[in-house]
Gaussian input, Z-matrix of N, CA and C with variables (Angstrom, degrees):
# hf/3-21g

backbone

0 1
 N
 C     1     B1
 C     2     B2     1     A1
 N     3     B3     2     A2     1     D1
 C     4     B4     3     A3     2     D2
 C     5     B5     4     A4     3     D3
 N     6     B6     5     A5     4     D4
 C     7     B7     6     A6     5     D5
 C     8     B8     7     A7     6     D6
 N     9     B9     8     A8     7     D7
 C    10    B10     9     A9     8     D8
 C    11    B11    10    A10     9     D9
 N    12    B12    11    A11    10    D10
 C    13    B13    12    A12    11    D11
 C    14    B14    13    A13    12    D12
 N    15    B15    14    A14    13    D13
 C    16    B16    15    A15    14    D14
 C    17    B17    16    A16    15    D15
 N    18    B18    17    A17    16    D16
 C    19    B19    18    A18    17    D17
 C    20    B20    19    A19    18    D18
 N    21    B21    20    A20    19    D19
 C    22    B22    21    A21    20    D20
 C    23    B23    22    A22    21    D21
 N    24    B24    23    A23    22    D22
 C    25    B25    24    A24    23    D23
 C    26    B26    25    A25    24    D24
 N    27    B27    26    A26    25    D25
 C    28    B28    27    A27    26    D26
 C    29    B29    28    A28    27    D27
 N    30    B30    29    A29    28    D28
 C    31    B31    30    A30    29    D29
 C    32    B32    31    A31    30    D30
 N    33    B33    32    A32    31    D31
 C    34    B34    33    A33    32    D32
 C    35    B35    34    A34    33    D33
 N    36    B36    35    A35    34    D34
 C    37    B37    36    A36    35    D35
 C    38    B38    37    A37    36    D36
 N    39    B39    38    A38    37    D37
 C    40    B40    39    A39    38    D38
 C    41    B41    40    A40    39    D39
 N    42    B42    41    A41    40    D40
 C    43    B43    42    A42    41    D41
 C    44    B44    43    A43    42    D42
 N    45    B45    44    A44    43    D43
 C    46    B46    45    A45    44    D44
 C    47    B47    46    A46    45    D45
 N    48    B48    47    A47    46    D46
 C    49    B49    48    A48    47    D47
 C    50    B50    49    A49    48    D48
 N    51    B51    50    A50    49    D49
 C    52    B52    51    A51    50    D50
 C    53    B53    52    A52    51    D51
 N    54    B54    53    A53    52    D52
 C    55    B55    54    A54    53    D53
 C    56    B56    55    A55    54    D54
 N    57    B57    56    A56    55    D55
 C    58    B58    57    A57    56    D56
 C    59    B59    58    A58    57    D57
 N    60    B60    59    A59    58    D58
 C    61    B61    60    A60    59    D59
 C    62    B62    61    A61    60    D60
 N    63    B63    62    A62    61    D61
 C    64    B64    63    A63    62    D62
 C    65    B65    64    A64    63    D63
 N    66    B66    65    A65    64    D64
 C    67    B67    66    A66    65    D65
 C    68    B68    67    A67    66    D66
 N    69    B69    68    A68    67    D67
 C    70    B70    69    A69    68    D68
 C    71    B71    70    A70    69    D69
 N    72    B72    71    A71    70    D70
 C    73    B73    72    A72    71    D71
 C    74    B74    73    A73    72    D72
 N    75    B75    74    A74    73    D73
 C    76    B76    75    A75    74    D74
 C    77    B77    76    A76    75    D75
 N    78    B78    77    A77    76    D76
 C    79    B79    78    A78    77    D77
 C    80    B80    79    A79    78    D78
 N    81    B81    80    A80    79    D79
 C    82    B82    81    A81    80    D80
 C    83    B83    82    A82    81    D81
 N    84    B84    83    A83    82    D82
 C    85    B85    84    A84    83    D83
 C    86    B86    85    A85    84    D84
 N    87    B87    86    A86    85    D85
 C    88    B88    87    A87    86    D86
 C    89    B89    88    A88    87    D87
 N    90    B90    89    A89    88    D88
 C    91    B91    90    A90    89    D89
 C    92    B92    91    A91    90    D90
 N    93    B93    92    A92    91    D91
 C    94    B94    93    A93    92    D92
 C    95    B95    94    A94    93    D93
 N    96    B96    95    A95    94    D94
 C    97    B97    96    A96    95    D95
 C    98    B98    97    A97    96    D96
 N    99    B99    98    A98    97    D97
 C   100   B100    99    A99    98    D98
 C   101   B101   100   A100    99    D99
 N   102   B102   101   A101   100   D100
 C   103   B103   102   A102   101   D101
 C   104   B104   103   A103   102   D102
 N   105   B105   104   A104   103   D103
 C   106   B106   105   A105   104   D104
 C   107   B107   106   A106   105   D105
 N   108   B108   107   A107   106   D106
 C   109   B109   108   A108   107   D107
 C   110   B110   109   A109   108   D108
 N   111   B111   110   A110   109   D109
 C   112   B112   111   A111   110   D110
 C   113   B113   112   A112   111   D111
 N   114   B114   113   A113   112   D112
 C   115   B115   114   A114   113   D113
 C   116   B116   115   A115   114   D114
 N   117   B117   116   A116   115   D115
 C   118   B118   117   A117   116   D116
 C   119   B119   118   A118   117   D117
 N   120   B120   119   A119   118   D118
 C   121   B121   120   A120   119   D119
 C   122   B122   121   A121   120   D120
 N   123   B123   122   A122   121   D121
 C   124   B124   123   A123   122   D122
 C   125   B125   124   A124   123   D123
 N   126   B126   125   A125   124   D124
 C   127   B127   126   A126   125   D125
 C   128   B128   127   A127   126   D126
 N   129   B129   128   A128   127   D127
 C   130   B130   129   A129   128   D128
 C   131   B131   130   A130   129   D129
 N   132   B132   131   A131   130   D130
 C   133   B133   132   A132   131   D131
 C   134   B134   133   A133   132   D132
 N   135   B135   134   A134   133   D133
 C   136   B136   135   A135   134   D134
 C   137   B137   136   A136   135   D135
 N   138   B138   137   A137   136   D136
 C   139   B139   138   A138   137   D137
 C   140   B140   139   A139   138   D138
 N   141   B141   140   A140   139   D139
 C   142   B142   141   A141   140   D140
 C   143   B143   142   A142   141   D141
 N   144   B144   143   A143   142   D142
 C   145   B145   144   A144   143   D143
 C   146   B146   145   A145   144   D144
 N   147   B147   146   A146   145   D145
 C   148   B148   147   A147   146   D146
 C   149   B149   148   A148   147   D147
 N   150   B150   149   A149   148   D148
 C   151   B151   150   A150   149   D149
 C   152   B152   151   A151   150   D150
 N   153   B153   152   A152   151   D151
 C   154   B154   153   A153   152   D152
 C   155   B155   154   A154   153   D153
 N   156   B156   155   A155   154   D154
 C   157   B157   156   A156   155   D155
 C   158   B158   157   A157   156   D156
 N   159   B159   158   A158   157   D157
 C   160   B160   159   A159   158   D158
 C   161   B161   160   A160   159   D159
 N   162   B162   161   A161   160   D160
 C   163   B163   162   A162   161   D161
 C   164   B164   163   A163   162   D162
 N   165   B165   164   A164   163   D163
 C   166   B166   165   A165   164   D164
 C   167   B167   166   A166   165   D165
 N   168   B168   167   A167   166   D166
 C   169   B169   168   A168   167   D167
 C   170   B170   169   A169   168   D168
 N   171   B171   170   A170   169   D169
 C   172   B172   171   A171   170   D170
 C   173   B173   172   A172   171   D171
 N   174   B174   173   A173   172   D172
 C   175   B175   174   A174   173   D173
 C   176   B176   175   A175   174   D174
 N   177   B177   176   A176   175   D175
 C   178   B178   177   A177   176   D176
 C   179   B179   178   A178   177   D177
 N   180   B180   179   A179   178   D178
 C   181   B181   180   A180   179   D179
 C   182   B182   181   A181   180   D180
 N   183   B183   182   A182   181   D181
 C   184   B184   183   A183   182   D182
 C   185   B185   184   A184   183   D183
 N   186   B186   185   A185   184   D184
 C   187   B187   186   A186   185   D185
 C   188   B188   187   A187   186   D186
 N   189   B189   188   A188   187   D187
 C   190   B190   189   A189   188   D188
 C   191   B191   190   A190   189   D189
 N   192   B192   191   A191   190   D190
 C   193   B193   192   A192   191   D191
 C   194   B194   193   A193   192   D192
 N   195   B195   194   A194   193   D193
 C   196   B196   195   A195   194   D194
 C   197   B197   196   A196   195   D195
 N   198   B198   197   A197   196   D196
 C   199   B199   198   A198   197   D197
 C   200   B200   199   A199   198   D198
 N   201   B201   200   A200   199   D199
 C   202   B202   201   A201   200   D200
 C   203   B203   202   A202   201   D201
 N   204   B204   203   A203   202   D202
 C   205   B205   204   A204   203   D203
 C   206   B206   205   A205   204   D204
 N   207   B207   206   A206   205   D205
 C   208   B208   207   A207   206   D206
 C   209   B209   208   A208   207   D207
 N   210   B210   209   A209   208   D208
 C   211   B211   210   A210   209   D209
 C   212   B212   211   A211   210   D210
 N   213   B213   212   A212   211   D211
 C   214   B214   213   A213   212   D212
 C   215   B215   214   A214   213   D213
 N   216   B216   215   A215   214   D214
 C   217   B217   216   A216   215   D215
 C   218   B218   217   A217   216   D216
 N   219   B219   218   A218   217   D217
 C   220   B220   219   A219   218   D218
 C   221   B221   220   A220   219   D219
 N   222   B222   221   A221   220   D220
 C   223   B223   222   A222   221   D221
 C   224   B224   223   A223   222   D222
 N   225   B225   224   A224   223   D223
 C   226   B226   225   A225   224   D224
 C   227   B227   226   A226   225   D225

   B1=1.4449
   B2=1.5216
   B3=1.2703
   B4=1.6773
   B5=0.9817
   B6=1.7558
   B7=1.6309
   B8=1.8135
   B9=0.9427
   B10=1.8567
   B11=1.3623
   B12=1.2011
   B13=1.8978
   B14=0.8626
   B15=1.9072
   B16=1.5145
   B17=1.3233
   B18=1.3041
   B19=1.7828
   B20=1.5459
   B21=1.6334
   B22=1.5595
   B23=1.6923
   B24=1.5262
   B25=1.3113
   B26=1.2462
   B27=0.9580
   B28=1.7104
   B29=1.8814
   B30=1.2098
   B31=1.5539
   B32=1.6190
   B33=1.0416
   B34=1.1624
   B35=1.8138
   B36=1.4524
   B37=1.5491
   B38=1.3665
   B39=1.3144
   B40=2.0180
   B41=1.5605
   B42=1.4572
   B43=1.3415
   B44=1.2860
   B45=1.2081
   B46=2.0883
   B47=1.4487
   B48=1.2858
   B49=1.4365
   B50=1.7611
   B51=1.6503
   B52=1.7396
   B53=1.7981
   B54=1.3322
   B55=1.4466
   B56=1.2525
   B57=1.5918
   B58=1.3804
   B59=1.8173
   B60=1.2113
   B61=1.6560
   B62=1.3000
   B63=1.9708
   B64=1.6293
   B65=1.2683
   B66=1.6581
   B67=1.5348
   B68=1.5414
   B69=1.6520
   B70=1.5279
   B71=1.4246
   B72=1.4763
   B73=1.5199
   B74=1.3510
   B75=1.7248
   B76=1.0427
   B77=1.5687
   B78=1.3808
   B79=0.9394
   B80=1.7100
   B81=1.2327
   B82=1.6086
   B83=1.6297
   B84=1.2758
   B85=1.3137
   B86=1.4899
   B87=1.1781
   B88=1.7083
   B89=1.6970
   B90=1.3278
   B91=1.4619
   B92=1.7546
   B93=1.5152
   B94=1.5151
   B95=2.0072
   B96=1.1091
   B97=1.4671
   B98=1.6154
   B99=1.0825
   B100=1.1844
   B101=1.7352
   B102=1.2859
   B103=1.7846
   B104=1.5403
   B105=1.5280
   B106=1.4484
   B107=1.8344
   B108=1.2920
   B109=1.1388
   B110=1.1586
   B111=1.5313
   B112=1.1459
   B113=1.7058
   B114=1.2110
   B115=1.6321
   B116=1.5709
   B117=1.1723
   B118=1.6815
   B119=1.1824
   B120=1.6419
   B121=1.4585
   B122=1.3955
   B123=1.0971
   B124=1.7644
   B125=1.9738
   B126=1.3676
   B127=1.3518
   B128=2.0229
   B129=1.5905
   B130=1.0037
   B131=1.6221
   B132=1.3146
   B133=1.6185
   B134=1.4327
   B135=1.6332
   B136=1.6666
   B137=1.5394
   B138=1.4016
   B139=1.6496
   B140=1.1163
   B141=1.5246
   B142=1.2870
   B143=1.5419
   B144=1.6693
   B145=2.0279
   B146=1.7578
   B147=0.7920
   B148=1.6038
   B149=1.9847
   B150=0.9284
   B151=1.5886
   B152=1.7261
   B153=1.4684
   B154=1.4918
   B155=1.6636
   B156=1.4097
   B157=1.4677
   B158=1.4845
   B159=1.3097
   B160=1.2700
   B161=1.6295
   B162=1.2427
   B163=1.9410
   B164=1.3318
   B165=1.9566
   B166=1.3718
   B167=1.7913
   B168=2.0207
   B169=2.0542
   B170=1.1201
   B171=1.4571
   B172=0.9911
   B173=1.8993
   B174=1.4496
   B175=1.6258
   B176=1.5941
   B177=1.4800
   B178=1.4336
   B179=1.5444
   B180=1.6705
   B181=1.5036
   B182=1.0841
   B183=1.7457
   B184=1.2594
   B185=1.8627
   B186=1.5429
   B187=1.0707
   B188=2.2976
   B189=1.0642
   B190=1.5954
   B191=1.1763
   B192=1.1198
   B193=1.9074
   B194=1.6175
   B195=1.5294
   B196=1.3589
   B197=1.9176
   B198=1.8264
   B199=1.6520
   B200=1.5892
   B201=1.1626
   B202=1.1455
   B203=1.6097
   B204=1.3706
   B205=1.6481
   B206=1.7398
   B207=0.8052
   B208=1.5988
   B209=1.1931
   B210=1.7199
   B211=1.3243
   B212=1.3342
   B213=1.6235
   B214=1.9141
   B215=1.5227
   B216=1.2851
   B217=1.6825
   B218=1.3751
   B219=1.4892
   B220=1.2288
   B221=1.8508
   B222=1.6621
   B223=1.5418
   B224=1.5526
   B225=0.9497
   B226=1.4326
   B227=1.5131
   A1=110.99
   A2=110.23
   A3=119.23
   A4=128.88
   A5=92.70
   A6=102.35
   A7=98.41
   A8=129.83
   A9=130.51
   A10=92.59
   A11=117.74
   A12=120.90
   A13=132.75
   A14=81.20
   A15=106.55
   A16=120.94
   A17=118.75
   A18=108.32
   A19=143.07
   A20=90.99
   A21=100.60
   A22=99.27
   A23=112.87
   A24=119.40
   A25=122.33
   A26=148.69
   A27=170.23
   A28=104.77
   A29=73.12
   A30=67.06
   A31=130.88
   A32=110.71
   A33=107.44
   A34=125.44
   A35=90.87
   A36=128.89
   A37=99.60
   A38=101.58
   A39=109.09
   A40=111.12
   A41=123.63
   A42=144.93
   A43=110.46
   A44=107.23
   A45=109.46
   A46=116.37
   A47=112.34
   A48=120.63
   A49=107.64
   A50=113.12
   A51=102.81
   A52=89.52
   A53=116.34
   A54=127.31
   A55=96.85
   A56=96.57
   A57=121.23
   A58=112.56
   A59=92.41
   A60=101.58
   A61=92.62
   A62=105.21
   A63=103.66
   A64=127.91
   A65=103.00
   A66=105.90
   A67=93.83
   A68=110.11
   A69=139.75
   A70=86.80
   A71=118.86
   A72=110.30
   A73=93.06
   A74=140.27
   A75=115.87
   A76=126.54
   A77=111.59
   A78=122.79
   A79=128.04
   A80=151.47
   A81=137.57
   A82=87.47
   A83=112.60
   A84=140.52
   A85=126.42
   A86=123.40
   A87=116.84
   A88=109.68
   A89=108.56
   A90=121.79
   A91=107.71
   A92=94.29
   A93=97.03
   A94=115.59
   A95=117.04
   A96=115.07
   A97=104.51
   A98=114.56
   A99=103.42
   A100=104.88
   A101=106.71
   A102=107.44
   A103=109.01
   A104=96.84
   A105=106.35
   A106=111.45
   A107=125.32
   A108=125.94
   A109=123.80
   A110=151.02
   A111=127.89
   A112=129.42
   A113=112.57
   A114=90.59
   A115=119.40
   A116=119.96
   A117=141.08
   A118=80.62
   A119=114.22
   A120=122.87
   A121=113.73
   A122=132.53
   A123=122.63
   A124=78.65
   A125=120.05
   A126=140.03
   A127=92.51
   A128=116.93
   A129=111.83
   A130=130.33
   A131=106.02
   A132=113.45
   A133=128.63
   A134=87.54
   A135=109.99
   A136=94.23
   A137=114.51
   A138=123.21
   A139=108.26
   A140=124.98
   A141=134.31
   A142=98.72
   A143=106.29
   A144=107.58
   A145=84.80
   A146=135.72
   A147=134.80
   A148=74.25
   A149=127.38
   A150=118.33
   A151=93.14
   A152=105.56
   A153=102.52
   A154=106.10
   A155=128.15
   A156=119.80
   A157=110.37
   A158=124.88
   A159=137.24
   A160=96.15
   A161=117.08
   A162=117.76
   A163=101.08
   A164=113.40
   A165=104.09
   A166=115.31
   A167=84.03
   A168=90.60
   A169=131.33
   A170=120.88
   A171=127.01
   A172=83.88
   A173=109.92
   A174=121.96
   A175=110.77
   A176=119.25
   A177=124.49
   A178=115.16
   A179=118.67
   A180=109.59
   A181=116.86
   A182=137.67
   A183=131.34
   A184=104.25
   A185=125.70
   A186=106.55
   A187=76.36
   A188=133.67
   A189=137.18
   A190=131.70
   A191=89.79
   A192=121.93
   A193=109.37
   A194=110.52
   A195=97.68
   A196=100.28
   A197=101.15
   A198=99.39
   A199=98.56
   A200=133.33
   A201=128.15
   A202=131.87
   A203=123.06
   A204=119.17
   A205=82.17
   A206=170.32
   A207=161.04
   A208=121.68
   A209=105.67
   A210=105.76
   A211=162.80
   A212=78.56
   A213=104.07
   A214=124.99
   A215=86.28
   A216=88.59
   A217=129.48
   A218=120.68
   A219=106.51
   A220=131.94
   A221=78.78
   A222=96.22
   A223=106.31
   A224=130.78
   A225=116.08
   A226=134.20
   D1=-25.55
   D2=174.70
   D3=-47.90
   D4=-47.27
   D5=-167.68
   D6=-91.51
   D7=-26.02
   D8=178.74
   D9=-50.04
   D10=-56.19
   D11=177.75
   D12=-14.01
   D13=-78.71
   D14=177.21
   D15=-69.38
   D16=-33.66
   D17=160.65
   D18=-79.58
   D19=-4.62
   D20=171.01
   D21=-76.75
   D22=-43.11
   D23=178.45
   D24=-76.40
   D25=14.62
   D26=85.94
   D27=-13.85
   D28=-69.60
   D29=175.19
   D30=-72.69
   D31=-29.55
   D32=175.06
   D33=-52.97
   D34=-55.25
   D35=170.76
   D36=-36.45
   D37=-58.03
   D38=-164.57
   D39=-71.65
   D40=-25.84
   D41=171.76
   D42=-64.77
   D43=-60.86
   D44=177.99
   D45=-67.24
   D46=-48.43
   D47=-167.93
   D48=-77.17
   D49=-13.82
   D50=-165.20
   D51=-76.99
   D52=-46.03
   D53=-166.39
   D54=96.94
   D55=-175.66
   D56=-175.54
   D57=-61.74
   D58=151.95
   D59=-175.98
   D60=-95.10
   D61=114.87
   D62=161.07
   D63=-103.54
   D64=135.34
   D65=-168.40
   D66=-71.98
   D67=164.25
   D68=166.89
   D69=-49.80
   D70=130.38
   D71=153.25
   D72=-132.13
   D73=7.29
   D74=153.73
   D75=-88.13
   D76=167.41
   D77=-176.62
   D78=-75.02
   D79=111.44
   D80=-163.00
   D81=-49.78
   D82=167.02
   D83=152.12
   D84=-52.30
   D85=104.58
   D86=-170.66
   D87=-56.33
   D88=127.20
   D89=-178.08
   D90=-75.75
   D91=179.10
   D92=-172.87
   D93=-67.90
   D94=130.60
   D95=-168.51
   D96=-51.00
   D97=-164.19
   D98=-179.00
   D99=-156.67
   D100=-33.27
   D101=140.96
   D102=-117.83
   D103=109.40
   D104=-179.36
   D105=-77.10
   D106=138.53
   D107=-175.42
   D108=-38.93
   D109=126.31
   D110=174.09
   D111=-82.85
   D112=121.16
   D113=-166.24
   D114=-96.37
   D115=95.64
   D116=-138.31
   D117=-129.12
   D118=118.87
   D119=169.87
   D120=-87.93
   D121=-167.22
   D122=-153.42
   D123=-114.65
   D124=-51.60
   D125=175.96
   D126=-29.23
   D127=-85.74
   D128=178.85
   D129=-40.56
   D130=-32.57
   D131=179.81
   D132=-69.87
   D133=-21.83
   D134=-178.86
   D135=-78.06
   D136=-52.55
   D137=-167.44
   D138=-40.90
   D139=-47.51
   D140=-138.93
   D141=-96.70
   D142=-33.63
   D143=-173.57
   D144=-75.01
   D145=-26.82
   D146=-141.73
   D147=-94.21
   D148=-62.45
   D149=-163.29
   D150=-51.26
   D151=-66.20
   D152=-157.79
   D153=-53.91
   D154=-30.80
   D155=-170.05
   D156=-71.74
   D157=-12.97
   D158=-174.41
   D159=-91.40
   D160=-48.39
   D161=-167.12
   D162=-62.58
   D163=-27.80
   D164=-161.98
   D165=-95.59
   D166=-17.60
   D167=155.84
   D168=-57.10
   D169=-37.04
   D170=-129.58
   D171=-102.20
   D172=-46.57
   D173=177.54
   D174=-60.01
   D175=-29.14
   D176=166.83
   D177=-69.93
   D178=-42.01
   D179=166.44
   D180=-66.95
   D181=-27.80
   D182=-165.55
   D183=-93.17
   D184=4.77
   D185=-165.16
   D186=-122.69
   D187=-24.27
   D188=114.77
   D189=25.17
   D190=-94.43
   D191=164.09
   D192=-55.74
   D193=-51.25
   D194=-150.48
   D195=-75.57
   D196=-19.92
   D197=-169.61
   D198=-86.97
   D199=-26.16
   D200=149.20
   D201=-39.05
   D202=-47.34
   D203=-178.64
   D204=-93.33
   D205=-19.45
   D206=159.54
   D207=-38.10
   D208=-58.14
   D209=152.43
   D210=-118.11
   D211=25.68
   D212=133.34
   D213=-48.64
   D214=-74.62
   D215=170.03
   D216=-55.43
   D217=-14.46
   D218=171.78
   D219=-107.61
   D220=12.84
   D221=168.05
   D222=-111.11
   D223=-7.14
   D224=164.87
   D225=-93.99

């Protein structure tokens, strides 16, 4: 009967005195991204359509030109 006592009273002790169980309410630490944002200015994006619309003029006059003197030459 001693020992039921003493472990109900163990327990009791250990119940009042631990306190309340606190949940995690913080948050972990945000890890490394994994698609990091790209930071692409609107300035560069323009640059870059503005090169290619010019490479693709410039390949439309030279292919132009070339069916043009072709068939020159093949009417004379």
């Amino acid at each position: 009967m001693a020992r039921v006592t003493t472990l109900v009273t163990m327990l009791m002790f250990s119940v009042w005195f631990a306190g309340a169980a606190e949940a995690q309410t913080e948050t972990p630490p945000p890890g490394p991204s994994l698609n990091p944002p790209q930071n692409v200015n609107f300035s560069d994006d323009a640059r870059t359509r503005l090169i290619l619309g010019v490479i693709a003029v410039v390949l439309a006059a030279v292919v132009w030109y070339g069916r043009r003197v072709r068939k020159k030459r093949q009417s004379s």
